[in-house]
C-alpha positions, 0 to 999 in steps of 0.5 A: 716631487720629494715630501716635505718630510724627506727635506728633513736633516734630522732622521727618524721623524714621525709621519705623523702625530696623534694627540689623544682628546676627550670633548665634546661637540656642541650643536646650537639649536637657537639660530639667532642673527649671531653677534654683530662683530662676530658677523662682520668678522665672517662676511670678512673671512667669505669676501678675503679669500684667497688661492695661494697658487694665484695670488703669490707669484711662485716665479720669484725665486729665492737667492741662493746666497741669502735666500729671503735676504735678511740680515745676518744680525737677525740670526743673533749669531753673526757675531760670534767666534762660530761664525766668523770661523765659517767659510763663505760657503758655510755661512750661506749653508747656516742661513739657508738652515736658519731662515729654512727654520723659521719658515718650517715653524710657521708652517708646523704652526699652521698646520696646528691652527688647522687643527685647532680652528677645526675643534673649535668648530665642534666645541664652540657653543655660538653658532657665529663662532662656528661660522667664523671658525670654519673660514678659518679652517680654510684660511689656515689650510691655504697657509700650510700650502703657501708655507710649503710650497715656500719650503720647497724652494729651500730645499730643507725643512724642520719638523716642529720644535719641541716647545711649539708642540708641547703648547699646541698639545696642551691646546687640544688636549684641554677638554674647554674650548676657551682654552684652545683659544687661549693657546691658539687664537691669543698665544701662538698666533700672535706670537707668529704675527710678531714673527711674520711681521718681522719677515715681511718688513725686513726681508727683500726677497718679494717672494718671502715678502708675498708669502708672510704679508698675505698670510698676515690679512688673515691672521690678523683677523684669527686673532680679532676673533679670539678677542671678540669671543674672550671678551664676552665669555670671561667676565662669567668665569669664577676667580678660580677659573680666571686664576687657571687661565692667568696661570697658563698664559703667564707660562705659556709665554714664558715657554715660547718666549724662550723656544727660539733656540734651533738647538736641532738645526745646529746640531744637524750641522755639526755645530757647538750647540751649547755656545751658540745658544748662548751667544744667540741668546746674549745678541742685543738683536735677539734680545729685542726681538723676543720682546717684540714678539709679545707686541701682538698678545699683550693687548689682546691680554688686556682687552680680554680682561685677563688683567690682573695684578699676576698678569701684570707684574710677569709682562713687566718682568718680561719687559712687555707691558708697554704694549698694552697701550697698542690699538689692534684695530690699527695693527689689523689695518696695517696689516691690511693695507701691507697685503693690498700693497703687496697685490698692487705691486703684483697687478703693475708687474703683470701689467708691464710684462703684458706691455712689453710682449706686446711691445716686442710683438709691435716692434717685430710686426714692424720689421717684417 
């Protein structure tokens, strides 16, 4: 089987990417019970794991057509003069590309927090938090597989873009460990929980539905646990170390607001990048939808305490500061009772192939 990277339309990509880091590792010699909810969190992370090899059933297939089966207008460009020049043939190509895309940028970002939640591990001072973290070592080490393993039935892949790496480089590059949580755990998790949200609710191919639903269980609980450590180590910093991270989170999301561009995808196609950006950019559903991706960070912002007047008046600029209001609790839930769901419908489909062999099996017996 091809490596992924060979799936790859743009040539000359890297094998690999080294990031230089300087920070130290922590030992906790104390050994205390560890915080209440920290725990509760990693009993969760121990009892909710999960073999993407069993619990997805890879034997869905994509459509060739429309492979997760999303609507044109999601892509932002289904009404721009670029596309309705396009054949039937080419417009499945651009699809194809577009959601190959989106899917490789969940993998990418995976593979970061696997990264990061590993240096969390060492840098952290609590041992509950280590604990946690190495649930989420292996979490994200199941996404990355998922995601590939969804990739392959594509046929193509993306490396990361340019703006999702320059953020995940600042993650582990910075020598303090609450930043790589503010970069990971706040910013880029929750920007792709809005994103898989929107996979899993929209999208009617189950396979895609699967995939992102049971990856979002477990995200949802990544993002909780940067939440309940934020929460407790930020009322101790200086105004001065509050402003610095005020400051990077206000850019940080600027920056990934505007990275869903897939300037490469249409340039390995041989498109007019320029003018589909810009359409893509103007589309009323684009639009929206880089709103909602701010639907899962901003209450997490609030509830860490980085809330001042800076904070405040960028979301409002951004359109977002309504999402304050939204209770987490009942986002995880959700995201919860969406995966148990998904295992539901599995377990009936499983059940109905079992009693249909064994319904041919009977009806065969019989005609003998």
């Amino acid at each position: 089987m091809a490596s992924l990277r060979e799936l790859y339309p743009i040539p000359d990509i890297d094998p690999c990417w080294t990031v230089p880091q300087d920070f130290e590792t922590v030992f906790d010699w104390e050994y205390d019970d560890g915080r209440k909810q920290m725990m509760h969190l990693y009993q969760k992370g121990k009892d909710m794991q999960w073999d993407a090899l069993d619990r997805i059933d890879w034997s869905l297939e994509l459509d060739e057509e429309n492979p997760m089966q999303i609507p044109d207008e999601m892509g932002g460009i289904a009404h721009t003069p670029v596309w309705g020049k396009m054949n039937k043939k080419e417009q499945a190509q651009l699809r194809r590309h577009l959601q190959a895309w989106t899917t490789s940028q969940f993998m990418q970002g995976e593979q970061a927090a696997l990264i990061c939640a590993a240096k969390i591990v060492q840098q952290v001072p609590d041992l509950d938090a280590k604990f946690y973290a190495s649930t989420q070592v292996m979490d994200e080490a199941r996404h990355v597989e998922a995601y590939k393993k969804l990739l392959t039935c594509f046929g193509v892949a993306y490396p990361m873009t340019h703006p999702l790496q320059t953020l995940v480089d600042q993650a582990l590059r910075d020598s303090r460990w609450d930043m790589t949580y503010l970069a990971m755990q706040v910013v880029i998790e929750g920007l792709a929980l809005a994103a898989f949200n929107n996979i899993r609710e929209v999208s009617q191919n189950p396979l895609a539905q699967q995939v992102n639903a049971y990856v979002m269980q477990d995200e949802s609980r990544h993002v909780a646990f940067g939440r309940v450590t934020l929460k407790d180590y930020y009322p101790h910093l200086t105004q001065k170390e509050r402003d610095e991270r005020e400051e990077f989170l206000v850019e940080a999301c600027y920056h990934m607001r505007d990275r869903f561009e897939a300037r490469e995808l249409y340039e390995s196609l041989g498109l007019p990048v320029d003018e589909i950006v810009e359409a893509q950019m103007s589309s009323g559903y684009q639009q929206m939808f880089r709103t909602m991706l701010f639907s899962r960070i901003v209450p997490i912002v609030r509830d860490i305490g980085l809330w001042s007047d800076k904070i405040q008046a960028a979301y409002g600029e951004m359109g977002v500061l309504g999402f304050a209001d939204i209770d987490y609790g009942e986002l995880m839930k959700h995201d919860n009772d969406r995966a148990e769901e998904f295992d539901e419908m599995n377990r009936r489909a499983r059940q109905e192939y079992v009693e249909d062999v064994a319904a041919l099996g009977a009806s065969g017996v019989a005609a003998e």
